[in-house]
C-alpha positions, 0 to 999 in steps of 0.5 A: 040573565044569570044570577036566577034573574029572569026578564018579564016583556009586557009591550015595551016595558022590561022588568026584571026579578027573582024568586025570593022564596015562599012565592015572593018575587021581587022586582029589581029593576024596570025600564022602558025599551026603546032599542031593540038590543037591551042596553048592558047598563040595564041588565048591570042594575038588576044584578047590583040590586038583587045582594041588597035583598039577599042580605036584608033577607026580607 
C-alpha cells in the first residue's frame, strides 16, 4: 500500500496498519470486503489516519 502500511485478510474483513515502534502496531483502518477489488476510498483512509499517530507520536 505504501506509506509501510500493510493489509491483514482474515476472511472477508480488511484491516490495515503499521508498525509504530517498540512492537506497537496500530491499526488505522478496518472494513468488511464485499467486492473482490478494494475500493480506492478504503486504502485513502488508512493513509489519512496514519499522520494523525505520527504527530500524537503515542
Amino acid at each position: 500500500m505504501g506509506n509501510d502500511i500493510w493489509e491483514l485478510r482474515p476472511l472477508d474483513d480488511r484491516i490495515f496498519f503499521f508498525y509504530l515502534r517498540d512492537n506497537a502496531f496500530i491499526l488505522l483502518h478496518h472494513f468488511l470486503k464485499k467486492i473482490k477489488k478494494t475500493s480506492h476510498r478504503e486504502t485513502e483512509q488508512a493513509k489519512r489516519n496514519q499522520p494523525d499517530y505520527l504527530e500524537k507520536g503515542i
